[in-house]
C-alpha positions in Angstrom: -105.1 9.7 185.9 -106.9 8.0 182.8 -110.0 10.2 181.4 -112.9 8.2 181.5 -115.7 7.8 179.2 -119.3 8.2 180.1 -120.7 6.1 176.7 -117.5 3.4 176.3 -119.0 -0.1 176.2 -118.6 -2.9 178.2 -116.0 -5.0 176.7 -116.2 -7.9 175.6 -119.0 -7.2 173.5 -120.6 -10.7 174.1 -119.8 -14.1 174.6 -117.5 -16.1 172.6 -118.7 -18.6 170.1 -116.3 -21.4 168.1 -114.7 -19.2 165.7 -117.2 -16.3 165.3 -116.1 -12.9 165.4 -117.9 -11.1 167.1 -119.5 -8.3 164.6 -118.7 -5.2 166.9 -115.1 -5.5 165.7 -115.9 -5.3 162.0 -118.9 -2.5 162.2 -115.4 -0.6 164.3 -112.9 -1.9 161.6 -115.2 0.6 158.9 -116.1 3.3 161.6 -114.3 3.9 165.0 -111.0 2.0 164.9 -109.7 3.7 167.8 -112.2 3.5 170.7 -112.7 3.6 173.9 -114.0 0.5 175.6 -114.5 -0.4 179.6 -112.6 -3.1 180.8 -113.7 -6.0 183.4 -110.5 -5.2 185.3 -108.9 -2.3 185.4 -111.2 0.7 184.2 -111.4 2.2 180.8 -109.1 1.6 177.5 -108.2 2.0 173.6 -109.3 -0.8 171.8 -107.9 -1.0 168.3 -109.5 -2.7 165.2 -108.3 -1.1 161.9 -105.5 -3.0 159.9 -102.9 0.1 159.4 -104.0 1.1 163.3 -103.0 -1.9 164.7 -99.6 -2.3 162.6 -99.0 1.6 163.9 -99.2 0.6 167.5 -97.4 -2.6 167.6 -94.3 -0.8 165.5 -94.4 2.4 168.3 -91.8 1.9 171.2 -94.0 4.3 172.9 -96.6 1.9 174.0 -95.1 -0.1 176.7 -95.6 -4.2 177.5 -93.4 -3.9 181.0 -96.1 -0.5 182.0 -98.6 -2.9 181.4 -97.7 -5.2 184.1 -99.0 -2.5 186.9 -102.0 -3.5 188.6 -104.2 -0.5 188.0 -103.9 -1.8 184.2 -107.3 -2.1 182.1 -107.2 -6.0 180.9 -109.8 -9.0 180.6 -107.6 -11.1 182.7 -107.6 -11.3 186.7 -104.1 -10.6 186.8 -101.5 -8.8 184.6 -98.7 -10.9 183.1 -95.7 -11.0 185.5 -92.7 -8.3 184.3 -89.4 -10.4 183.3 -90.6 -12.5 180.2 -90.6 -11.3 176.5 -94.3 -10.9 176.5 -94.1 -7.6 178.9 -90.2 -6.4 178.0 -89.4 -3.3 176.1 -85.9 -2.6 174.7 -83.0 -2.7 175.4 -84.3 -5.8 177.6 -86.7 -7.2 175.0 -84.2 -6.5 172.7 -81.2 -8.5 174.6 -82.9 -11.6 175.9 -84.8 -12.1 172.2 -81.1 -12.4 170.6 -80.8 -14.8 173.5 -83.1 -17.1 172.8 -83.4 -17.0 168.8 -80.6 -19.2 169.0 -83.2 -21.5 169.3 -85.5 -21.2 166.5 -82.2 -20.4 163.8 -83.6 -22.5 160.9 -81.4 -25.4 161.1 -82.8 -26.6 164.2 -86.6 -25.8 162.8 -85.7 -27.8 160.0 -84.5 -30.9 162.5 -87.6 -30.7 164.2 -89.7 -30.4 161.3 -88.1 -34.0 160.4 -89.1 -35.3 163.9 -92.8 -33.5 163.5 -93.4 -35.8 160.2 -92.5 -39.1 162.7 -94.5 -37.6 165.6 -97.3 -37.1 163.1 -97.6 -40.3 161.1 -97.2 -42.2 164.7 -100.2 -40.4 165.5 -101.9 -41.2 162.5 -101.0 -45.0 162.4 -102.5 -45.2 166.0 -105.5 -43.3 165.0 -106.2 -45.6 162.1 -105.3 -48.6 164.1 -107.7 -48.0 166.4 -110.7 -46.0 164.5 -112.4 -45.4 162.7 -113.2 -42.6 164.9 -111.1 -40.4 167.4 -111.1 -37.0 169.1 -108.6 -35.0 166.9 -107.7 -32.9 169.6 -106.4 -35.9 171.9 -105.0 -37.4 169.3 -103.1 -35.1 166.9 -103.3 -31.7 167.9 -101.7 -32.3 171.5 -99.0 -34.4 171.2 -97.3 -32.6 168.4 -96.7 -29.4 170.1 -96.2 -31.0 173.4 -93.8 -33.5 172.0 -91.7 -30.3 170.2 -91.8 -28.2 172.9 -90.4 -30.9 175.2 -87.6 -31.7 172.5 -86.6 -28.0 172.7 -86.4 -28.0 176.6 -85.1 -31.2 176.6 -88.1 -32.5 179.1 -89.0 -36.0 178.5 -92.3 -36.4 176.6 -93.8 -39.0 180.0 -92.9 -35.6 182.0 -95.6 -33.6 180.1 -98.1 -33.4 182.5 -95.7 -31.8 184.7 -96.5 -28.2 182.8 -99.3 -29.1 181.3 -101.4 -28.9 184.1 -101.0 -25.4 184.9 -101.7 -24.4 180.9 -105.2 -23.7 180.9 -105.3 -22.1 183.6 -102.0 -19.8 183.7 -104.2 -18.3 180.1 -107.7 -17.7 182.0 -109.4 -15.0 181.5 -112.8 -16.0 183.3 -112.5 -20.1 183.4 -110.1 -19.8 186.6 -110.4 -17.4 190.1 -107.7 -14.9 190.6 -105.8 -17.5 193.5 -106.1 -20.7 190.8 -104.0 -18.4 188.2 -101.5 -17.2 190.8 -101.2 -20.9 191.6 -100.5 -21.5 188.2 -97.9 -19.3 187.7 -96.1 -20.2 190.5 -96.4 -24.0 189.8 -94.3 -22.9 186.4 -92.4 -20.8 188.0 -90.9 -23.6 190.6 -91.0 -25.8 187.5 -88.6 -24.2 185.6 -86.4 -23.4 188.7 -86.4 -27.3 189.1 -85.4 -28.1 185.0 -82.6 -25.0 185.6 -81.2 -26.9 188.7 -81.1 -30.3 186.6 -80.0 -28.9 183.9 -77.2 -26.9 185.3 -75.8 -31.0 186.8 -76.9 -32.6 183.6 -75.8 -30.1 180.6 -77.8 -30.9 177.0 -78.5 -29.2 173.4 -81.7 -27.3 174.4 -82.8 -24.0 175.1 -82.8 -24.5 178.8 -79.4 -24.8 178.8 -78.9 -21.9 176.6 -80.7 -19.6 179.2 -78.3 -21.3 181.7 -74.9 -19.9 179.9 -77.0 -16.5 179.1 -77.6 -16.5 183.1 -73.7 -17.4 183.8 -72.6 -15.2 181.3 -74.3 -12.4 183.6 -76.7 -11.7 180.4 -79.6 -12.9 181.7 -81.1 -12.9 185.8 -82.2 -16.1 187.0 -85.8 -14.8 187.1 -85.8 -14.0 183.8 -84.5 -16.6 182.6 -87.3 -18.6 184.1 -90.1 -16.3 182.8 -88.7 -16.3 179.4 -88.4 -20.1 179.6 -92.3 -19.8 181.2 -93.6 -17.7 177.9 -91.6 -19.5 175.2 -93.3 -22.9 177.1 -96.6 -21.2 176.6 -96.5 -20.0 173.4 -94.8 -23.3 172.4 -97.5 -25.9 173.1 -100.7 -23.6 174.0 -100.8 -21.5 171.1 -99.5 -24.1 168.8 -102.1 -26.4 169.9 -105.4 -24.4 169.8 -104.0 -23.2 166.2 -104.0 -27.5 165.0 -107.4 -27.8 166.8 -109.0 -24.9 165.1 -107.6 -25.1 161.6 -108.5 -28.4 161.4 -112.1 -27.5 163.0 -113.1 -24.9 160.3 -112.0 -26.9 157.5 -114.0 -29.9 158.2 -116.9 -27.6 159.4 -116.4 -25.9 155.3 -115.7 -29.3 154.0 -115.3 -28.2 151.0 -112.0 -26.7 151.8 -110.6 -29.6 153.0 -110.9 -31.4 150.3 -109.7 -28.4 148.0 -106.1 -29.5 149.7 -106.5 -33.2 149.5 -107.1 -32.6 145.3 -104.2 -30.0 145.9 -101.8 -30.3 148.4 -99.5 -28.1 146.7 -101.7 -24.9 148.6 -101.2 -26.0 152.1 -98.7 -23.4 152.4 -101.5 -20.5 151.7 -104.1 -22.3 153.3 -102.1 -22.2 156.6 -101.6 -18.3 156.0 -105.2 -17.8 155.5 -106.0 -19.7 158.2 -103.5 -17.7 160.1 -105.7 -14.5 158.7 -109.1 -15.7 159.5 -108.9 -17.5 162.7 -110.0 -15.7 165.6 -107.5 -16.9 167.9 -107.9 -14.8 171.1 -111.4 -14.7 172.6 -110.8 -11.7 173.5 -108.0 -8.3 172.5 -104.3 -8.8 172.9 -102.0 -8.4 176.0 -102.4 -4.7 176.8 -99.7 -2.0 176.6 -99.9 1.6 177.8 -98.6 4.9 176.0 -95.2 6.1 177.7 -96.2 9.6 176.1 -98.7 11.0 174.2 -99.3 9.5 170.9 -102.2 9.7 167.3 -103.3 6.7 166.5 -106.3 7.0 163.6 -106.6 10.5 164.5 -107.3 10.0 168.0 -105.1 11.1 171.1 -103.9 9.0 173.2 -103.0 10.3 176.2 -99.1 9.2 178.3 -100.5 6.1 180.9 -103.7 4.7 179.1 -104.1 1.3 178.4 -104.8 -0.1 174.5 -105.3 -3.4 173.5 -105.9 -4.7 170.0 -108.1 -7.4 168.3 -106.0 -8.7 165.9 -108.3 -10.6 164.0 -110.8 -7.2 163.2 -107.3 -6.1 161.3 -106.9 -9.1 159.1 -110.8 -8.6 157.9 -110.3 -4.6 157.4 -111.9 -4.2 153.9 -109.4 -1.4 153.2 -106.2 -4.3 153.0 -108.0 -7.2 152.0 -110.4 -8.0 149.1 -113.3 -10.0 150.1 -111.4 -10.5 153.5 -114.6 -12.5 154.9 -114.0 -15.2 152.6 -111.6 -18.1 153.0 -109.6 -17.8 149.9 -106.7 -20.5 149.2 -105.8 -18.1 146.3 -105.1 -14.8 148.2 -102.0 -13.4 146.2 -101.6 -10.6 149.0 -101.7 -11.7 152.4 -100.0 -9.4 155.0 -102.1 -10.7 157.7 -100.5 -9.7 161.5 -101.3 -13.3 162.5 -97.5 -13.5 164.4 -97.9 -9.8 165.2 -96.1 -7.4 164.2 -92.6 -5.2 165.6 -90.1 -6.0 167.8 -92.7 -8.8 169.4 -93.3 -10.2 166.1 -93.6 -14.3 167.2 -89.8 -15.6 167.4 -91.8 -19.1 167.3 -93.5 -18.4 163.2 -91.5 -20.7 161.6 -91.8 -23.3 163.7 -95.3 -23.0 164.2 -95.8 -22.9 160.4 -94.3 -26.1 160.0 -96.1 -28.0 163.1 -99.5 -27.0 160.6 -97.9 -27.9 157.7 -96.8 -31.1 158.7 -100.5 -31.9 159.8 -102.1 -30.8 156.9 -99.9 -33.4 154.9 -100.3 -35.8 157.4 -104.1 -35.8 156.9 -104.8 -34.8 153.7 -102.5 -37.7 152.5 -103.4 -40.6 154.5 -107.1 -39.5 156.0 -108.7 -37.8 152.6 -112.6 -39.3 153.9 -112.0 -37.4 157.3 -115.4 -35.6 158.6 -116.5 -33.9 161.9 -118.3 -36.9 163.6 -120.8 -34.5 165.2 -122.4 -31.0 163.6 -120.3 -28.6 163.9 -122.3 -26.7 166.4 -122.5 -29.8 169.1 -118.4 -29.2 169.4 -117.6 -28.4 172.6 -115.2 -25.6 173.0 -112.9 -24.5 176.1 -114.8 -22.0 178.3 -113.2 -18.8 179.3 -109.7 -18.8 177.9 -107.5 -16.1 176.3 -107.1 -18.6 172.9 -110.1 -20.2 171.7 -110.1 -23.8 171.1 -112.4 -27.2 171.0 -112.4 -29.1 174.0 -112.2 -32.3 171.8 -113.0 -32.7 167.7 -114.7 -36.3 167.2 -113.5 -37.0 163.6 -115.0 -40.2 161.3 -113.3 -41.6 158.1 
């Protein structure tokens, strides 16, 4: 049984607001990097904010993702993640299906669809100029460019999107959805990517479905795991991808200035992107909790076998003891070791290909929209309400 404590705040610490951290996390970061928190579901656990804290914990094999998909686990979600996908694996499972699946994301077939992102994306921009001069960026840009490469890599037709997109938002809910509209949602994927195994077992193509197929003939994979890994790499594929496009492009139109610091030099869109990558706030709210298999010291502090930590990422990449000035956006950060794509054996198997998708949009509108401008203040933006990634609703650009 987890040791409560009397005094452990109610977590989160307020409500989320566009890209503001919150500043409980940074006040921790410099005092209490390790503490105790109270969960809306679940009870009490560790929330970690320190840079070298959180790097400790994700490296330590003795903080478990698959223990965290018991029920009586402290989280901000309804429901915990469903055991079988990479998300909530520890080795040698994690370990087996990720050598799986990196066959899709070797950097030959990154670099192939990095050629097919640059068509996606000036398509995009044509019809946005075509028919402007004003559009929602979001719609527009930041959508169909994930969507289109995470179809390409199952090998779903783009017209079939809305197939699996409809369940996104809500399969990611932490207070937008009821607990019975996210169990919907996870079977809806679920019977979704039963459906794309079936078809593709009778129609046989270059794409990762089939791969999970041959891993699941090849008695290396279970069909429910292959269709909860296919479920995760989906998510992460299109719903993280997109909410990164919409808010990088959101804060550097809100600090104009940056944005036009990469259309005068487009040669530091690399580093921008890995600032971006440090700055951004991505979750609303910690990471995907995992709980100690055994007693471990984290900062100093115990952590006792069977409690629950979770981490806010973001409080790490601002910890003034790593990076100088690390509340300002810098374009020439020499040392960034931000934990953006995590960090240990769950470090994102997507990075690459997630790099170029902002890359690729950067250049697309730096080069060809170098006038673009929020078409509303920044703080009339409307942003999705009660989801695990933060994100605009819709960005109404002018140029």
């Amino acid at each position: 049984m987890t040791e409560t404590c009397p005094h452990a705040p109610a977590y989160p610490f307020g409500p989320v607001s566009r890209l503001d951290l919150h500043p409980r996390y940074l006040e921790l970061a410099r005092t209490e990097p390790v503490t105790r928190v109270h969960m809306p579901y679940g009870g009490e656990a560790w929330l970690l904010t320190g840079y070298e804290e959180i790097k400790q914990f994700l490296a330590d094999p003795r903080f478990s993702s698959y223990a965290a998909t018991a029920p009586d686990t402290s989280r901000v979600t309804p429901l915990p993640l469903r055991p079988g996908n990479l998300l909530t694996m520890d080795p040698p499972d994690h370990s087996r299906i990720r050598k799986i699946v990196a066959h899709a994301f070797v950097p030959s077939r990154v670099a192939r669809l990095t050629d097919r992102m640059r068509e996606v994306v000036a398509a995009e921009i044509d019809d946005m100029v075509a028919a402007g001069p004003s559009a929602d960026l979001v719609e527009r840009l930041a959508i169909p460019l994930p969507v289109r490469m995470i179809a390409e890599l199952f090998g779903i037709p783009y017209e079939e999107r809305f197939a699996f997109r409809k369940y996104s938002d809500v399969f990611v809910a932490t207070s937008a959805h009821t607990q019975e509209e996210i169990d919907e949602a996870r079977d809806g994927l679920e019977d979704y990517l039963k459906s794309l195994i079936e078809l593709r077992r009778r129609e046989p193509q270059e794409d990762l479905v089939s791969v999970l197929i041959e891993a699941v003939d090849g008695e290396r994979l279970s069909d429910m795991e292959a269709v909860r890994t296919g479920i995760g790499i989906l998510m992460a594929g299109h719903e993280t991808s997109l909410s990164m496009i919409s808010n990088v492009c959101f804060l550097l139109l809100q600090q104009r200035e940056l944005y036009e610091e990469l259309c005068a030099h487009p040669e530091r869109i690399d580093a921008a992107i890995e600032e971006m990558l440090r700055i951004i706030p991505l979750r609303s709210v910690g990471s995907f909790p995992r709980r100690a298999t055994e007693d471990v010291e984290i900062g100093g502090v115990l952590i006792k076998a069977g409690d629950t930590v979770i981490f806010q990422r973001a409080a790490g990449d601002r910890d003034e003891r790593v990076f100088d000035d690390p509340e300002t956006i810098r374009f020439d950060r020499g040392r960034n070791p931000h934990l953006g794509f995590g960090h240990g054996m769950h470090y994102c198997l997507g990075s690459a290909l997630a790099r170029s998708e902002l890359r690729v949009v950067l250049e697309g509108l730096t080069d060809r929209l170098p006038t673009l401008r929020l078409a509303v203040p920044a703080e009339d933006v409307p942003w999705k309400p009660g989801l695990i990634a933060r994100a605009p609703e819709a960005l109404r650009v002018e140029w």
